[in-house]
C-alpha positions in Angstrom: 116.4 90.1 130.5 113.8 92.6 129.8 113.4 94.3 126.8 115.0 96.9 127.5 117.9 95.8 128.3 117.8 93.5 125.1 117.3 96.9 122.9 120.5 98.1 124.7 122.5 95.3 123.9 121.5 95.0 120.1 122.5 99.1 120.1 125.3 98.1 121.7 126.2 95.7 119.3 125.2 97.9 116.4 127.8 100.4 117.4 130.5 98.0 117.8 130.0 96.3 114.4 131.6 98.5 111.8 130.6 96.3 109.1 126.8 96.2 110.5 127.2 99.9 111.6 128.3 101.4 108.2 125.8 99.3 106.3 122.7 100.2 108.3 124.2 104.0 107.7 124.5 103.2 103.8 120.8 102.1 104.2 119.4 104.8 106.0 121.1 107.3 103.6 119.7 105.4 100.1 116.4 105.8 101.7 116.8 109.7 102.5 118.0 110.2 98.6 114.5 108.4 98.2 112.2 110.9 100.0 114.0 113.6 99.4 113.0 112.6 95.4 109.5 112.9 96.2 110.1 116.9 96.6 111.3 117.0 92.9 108.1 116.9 90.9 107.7 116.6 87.4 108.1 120.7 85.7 104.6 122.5 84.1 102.0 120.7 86.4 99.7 122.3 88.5 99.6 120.8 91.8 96.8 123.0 93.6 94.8 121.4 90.4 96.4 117.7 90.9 95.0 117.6 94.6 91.1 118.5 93.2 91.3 115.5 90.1 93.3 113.0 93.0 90.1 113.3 95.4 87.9 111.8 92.8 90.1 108.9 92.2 89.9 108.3 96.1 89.0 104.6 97.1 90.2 103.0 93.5 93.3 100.7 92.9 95.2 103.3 92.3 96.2 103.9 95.8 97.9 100.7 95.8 100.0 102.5 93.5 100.4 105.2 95.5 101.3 102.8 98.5 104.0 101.4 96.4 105.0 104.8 95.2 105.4 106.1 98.7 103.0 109.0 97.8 104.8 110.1 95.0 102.0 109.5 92.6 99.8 111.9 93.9 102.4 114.6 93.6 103.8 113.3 90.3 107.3 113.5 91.3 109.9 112.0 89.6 109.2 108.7 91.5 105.4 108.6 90.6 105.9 105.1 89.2 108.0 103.9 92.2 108.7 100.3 92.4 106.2 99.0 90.7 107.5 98.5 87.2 110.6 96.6 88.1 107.9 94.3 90.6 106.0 93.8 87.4 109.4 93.1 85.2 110.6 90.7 88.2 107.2 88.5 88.2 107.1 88.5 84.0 111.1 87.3 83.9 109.9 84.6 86.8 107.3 83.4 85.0 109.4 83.3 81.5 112.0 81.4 83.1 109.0 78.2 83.5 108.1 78.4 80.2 111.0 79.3 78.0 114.3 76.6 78.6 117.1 79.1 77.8 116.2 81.0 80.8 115.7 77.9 82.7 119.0 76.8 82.2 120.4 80.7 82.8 119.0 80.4 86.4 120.3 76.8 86.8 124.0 78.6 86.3 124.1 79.4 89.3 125.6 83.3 90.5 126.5 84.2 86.5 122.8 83.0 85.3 121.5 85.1 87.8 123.3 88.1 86.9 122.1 87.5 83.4 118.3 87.7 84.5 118.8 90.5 86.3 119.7 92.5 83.4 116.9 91.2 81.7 114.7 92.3 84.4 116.6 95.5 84.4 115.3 95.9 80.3 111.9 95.1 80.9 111.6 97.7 83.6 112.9 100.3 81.3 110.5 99.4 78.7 107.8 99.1 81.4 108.6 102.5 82.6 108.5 103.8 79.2 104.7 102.6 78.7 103.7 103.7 82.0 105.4 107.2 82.1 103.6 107.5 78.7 100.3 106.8 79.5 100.2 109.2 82.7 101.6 111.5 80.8 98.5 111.7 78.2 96.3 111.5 81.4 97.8 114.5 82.8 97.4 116.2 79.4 93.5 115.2 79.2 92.9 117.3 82.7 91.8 120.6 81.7 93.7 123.3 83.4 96.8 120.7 85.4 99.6 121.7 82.6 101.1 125.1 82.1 103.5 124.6 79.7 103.5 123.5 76.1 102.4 119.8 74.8 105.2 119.7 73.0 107.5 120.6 75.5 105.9 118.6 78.5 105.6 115.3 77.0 109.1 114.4 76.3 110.3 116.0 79.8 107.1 114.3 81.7 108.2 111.0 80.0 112.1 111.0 80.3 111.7 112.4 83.7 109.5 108.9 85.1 111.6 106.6 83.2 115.2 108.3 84.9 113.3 108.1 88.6 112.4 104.9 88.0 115.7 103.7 86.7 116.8 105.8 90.2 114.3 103.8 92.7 115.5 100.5 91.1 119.5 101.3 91.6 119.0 102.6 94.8 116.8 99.3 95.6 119.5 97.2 94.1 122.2 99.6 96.0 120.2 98.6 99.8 120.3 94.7 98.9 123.7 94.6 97.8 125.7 97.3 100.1 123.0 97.6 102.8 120.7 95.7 105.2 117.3 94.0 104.1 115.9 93.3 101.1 116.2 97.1 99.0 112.7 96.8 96.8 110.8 95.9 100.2 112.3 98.5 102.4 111.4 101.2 99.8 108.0 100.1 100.0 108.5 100.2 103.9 109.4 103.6 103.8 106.7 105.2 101.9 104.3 102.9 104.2 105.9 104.7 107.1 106.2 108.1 106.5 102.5 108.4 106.2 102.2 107.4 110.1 102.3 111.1 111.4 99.7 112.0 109.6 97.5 108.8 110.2 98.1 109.4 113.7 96.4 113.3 113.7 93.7 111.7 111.9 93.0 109.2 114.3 93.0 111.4 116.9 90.8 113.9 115.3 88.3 111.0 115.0 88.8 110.4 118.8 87.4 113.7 119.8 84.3 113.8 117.6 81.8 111.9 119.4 81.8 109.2 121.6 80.4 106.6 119.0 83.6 107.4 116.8 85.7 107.5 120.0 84.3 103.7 120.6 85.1 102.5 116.1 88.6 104.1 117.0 89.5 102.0 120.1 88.0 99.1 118.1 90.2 99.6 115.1 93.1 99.7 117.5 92.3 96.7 118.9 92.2 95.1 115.8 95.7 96.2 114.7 97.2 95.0 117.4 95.2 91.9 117.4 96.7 91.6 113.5 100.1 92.5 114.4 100.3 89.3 116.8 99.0 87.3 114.7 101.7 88.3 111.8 105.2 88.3 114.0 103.3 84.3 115.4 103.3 83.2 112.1 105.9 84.9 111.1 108.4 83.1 113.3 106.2 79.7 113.0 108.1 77.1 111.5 107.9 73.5 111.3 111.0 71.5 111.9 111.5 68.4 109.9 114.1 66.1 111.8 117.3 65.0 110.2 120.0 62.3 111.4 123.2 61.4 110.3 124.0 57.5 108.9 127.8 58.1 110.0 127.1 59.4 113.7 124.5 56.6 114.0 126.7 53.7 112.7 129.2 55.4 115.2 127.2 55.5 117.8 127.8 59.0 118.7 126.1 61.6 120.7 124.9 64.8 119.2 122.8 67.4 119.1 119.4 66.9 116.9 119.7 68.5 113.7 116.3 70.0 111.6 115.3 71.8 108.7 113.0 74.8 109.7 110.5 75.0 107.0 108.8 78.2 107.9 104.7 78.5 107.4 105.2 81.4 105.3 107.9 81.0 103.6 107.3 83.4 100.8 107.0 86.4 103.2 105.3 89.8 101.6 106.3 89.0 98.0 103.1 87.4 96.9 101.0 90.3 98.8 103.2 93.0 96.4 103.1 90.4 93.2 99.2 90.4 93.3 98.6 94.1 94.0 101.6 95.0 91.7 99.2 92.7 88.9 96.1 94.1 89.6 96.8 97.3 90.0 98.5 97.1 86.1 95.7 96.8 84.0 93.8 99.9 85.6 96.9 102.1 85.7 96.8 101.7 81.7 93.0 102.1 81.7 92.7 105.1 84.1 96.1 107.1 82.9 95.2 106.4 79.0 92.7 107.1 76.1 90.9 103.7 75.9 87.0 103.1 75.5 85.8 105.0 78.5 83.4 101.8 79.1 86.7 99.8 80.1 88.4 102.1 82.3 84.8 102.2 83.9 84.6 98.4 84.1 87.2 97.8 85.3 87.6 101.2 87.7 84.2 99.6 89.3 85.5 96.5 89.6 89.0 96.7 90.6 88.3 98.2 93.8 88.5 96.8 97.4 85.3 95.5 98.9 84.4 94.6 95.3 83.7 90.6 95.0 85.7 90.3 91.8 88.6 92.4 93.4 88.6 90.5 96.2 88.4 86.7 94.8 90.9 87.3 92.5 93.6 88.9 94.3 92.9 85.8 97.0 93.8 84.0 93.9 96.7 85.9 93.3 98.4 85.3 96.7 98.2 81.8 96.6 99.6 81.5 93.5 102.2 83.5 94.0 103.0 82.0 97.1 103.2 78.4 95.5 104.9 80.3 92.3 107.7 81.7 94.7 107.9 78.9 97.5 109.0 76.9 94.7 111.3 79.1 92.6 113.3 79.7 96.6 112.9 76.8 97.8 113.9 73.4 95.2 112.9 70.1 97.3 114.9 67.9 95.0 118.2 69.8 95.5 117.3 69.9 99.0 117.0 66.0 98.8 120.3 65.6 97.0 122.3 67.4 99.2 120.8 65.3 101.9 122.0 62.1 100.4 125.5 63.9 99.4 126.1 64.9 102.8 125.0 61.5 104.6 122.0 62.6 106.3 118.2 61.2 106.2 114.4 61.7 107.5 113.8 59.3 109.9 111.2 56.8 108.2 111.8 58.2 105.1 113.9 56.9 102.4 116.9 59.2 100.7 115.8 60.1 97.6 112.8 60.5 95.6 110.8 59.3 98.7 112.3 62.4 100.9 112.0 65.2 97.6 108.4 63.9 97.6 107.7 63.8 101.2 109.4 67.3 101.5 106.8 68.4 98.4 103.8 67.1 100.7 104.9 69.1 103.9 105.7 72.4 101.9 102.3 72.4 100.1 100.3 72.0 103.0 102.5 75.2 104.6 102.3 77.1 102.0 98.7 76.5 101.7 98.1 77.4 105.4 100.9 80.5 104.8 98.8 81.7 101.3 95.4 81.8 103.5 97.3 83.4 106.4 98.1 86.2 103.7 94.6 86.7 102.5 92.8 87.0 105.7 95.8 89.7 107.1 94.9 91.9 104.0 91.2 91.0 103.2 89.8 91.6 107.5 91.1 95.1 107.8 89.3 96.6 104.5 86.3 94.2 105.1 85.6 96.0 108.5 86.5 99.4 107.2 84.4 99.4 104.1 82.3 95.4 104.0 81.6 93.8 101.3 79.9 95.0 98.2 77.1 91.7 98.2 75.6 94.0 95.6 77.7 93.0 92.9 77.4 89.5 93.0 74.9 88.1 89.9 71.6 86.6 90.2 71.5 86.9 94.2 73.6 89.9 94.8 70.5 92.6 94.9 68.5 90.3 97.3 71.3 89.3 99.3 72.3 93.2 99.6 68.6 94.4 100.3 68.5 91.3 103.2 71.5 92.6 105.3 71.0 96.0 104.7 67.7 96.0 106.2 68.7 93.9 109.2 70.3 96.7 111.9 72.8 94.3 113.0 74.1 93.1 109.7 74.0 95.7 107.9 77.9 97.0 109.0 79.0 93.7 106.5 78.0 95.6 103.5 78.6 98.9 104.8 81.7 98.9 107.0 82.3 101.1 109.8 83.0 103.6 107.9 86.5 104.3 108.9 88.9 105.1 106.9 92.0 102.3 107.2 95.0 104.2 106.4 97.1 101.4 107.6 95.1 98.8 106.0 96.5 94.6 105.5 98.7 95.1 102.7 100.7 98.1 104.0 100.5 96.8 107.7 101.6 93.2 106.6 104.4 95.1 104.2 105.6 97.2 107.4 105.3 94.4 109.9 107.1 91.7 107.8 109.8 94.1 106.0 110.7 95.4 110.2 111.0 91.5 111.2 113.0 90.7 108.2 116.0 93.4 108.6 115.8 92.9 112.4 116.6 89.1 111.4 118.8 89.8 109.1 120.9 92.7 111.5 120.8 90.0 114.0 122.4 87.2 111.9 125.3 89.8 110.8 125.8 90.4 114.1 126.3 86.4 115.3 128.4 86.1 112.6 130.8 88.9 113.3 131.0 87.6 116.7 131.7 84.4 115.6 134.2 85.6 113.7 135.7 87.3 116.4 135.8 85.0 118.7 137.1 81.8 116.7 139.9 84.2 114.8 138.8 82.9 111.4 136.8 85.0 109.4 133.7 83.3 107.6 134.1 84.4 103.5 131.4 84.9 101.3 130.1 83.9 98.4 132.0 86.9 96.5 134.9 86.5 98.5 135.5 82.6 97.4 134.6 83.4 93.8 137.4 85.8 93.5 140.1 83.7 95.2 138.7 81.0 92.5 138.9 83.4 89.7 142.4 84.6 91.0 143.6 80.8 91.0 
């Protein structure tokens, strides 16, 4: 079947699926309330003076926020903070719930403990949104010339008005996950990827006309997008199936079909790509939108860029921890090995138990090893070719080392870059590529199980569904 005809059947499918159909509709419009937010901007700026002050922050961290904020940040509409408060909240309550107990045992209580962090996280991002919307609001008021209105008046409507869109952004994300398809934060941060595609492809195509030089770096950048959207839906669908047999058919001496557990290579997907940029991108949102020593928000404005080492080596860092971090919050190898023995079933050569929670610990370390690098060459390639790395800043050897390649004609591009401005650089490309394979997975799966359903006569109830017949018993 070609694919074609597989896009016609899935359509087909689509359309005859009322539950599928009305959910992807119930998506689609959530995500149209979201851009059409980014046309309400926050009363008494000037934007015509916005655009000027936005060009000198050009090539800093803080377009990872305005990634994240869909390009709401450079506009300062009501969603200038986007999602990125309740992704900071959501890693914080995570990394709470290792170290304090009473929220260790919350998320132990299964659907009701859950319920009871997400408030919390729901708290934090308020508060979150609160310091945020309150620092940008000072920045704005520092710019000569980008109010119009009174101090008194702006500052209470500037910071009420973030808060509310942020409160917005994360109901609207909440209202995708539970009434929609795909996972509501990512999508968001899908969206505001995608809508800047248009204008990425003018751009390009202006670049194609120029010369035949920049004709040659376009076809080359191409290339390398492709080349990097392969290798993400390979991995992406790379798993590694650990076999599993049953004591009772084997005592039986019955014939079935092999049974596995499909540990995927990544596992953790795009979440500890946002986690690290989200963390990152924190501290120099506080020093570039607040009144601190001018010296730090230099620092760290200098340092908190892409092709910076220190930028570089430490969000690397960042996505393998988070990757182990969140691997291991998803997935629990010794619940995993319990149900195993509950149910009957074994490893071959390995005993129930401790033996197969360990040996289950071995294999998903080494994936998630291999899934954490993965990450960080997908987002660190694209920028290095783009802009190289800055060898410069590296102590002791960083000026020889940067004088050394600089000078050499046919090394010099690994310092320098090509020049080219990646619009759709590793982070948003791995965001876009990921979040697209996800909901297509997750359409599909709806789909088999309505037709299941259909076809067997009994309908397959969820998790909501069997709590309240237990709650009405």
């Amino acid at each position: 079947m070609s694919i074609i005809d597989t896009t016609k059947s899935v359509i087909t499918n689509i359309a005859q699926s009322k539950d599928v159909r009305s959910r992807l509709i119930f998506a689609l419009g959530m995500l149209l309330i979201y851009r059409l937010g980014s046309h309400v901007r926050v009363p008494g700026i000037d934007q015509d003076r916005l655009k000027l002050i936005w060009q000198n922050l050009q090539g800093s961290l803080v377009g990872v926020l305005d990634l994240f904020s869909g390009g709401n940040l450079k506009v300062i509409s009501i969603f200038a903070l986007g999602i990125t408060p309740y992704i900071t909240a959501s890693i914080v309550i995570q990394l709470l719930t290792v170290a304090i107990p009473s929220l260790k045992k919350l998320q132990e209580e299964g659907d009701a403990g859950r319920r009871k962090i997400n408030q919390y996280t729901r708290y934090s991002t308020i508060g979150l949104s609160l310091i945020q919307s309150t620092a940008i609001t000072f920045w704005i008021l520092s710019q000569p010339g980008l109010v119009n209105i009174t101090q008194s008046i702006f500052v209470p409507v500037a910071v009420i008005t973030l808060t509310t869109g942020t409160a917005l952004v994360m109901w609207i994300g909440e209202q995708i996950t539970e009434r929609g398809i795909g996972n509501g934060i990512s999508l968001l941060i899908f969206a505001g990827i995608v809508v800047r595609f248009p204008s990425t492809l003018l751009q390009f195509f202006d670049k194609l006309g120029n010369d035949p030089v920049s004709a040659l770096e376009s076809l080359l950048i191409v290339a390398l997008l492709l080349a990097l959207v392969i290798t993400i839906v390979f991995v992406e669908k790379a798993y590694r199936a650990i076999p599993i047999e049953y004591a009772k058919r084997k005592m039986e001496g019955s014939q079935s079909k092999s049974s596995y557990i499909p540990l995927k290579i990544n596992m953790s997907g795009v979440i500890p790509v946002i986690f690290a940029s989200s963390l990152l991108a924190f501290p120099l949102t506080i020093a570039q939108f607040s009144n601190v020593d001018s010296s730090v928000a230099d620092f760290l404005t200098r340092v908190l860029r892409p092709s910076h080492p220190i930028y570089e080596l430490v969000f690397t860092i960042g996505i393998i921890f988070f990757s182990f971090f969140y691997v291991s919050v998803i997935f629990d190898v010794q619940e995993v090995s319990n149900n195993l023995r509950k149910y009957g079933s074994y490893i071959p050569t390995v005993r129930p138990g401790k033996s197969t929670a360990d040996y289950l610990s071995l294999i998903l370390n080494r994936l998630t090893l291999v899934g954490a690098i993965y990450l960080s060459f997908i987002c660190f390639v694209p920028q290095f070719i783009a802009s190289g790395l800055d060898v410069a800043e590296l102590p002791i050897i960083g000026d020889w080392l940067y004088t050394a390649i600089s000078t050499n004609n046919v090394l010099s591009w690994i310092v320098k870059g090509f020049g080219y401005t990646f619009y759709f650089g590793g982070t948003s490309l791995l965001i876009a590529v990921g979040v697209s394979m996800d909901t297509a997975q997750q359409v599909e799966a709806r789909l088999l199980t309505k037709k299941y359903e259909s076809s067997s006569g009994v309908r397959v109830r969820g998790r909501r569904a069997l709590q309240e017949a237990n709650d009405a018993q």
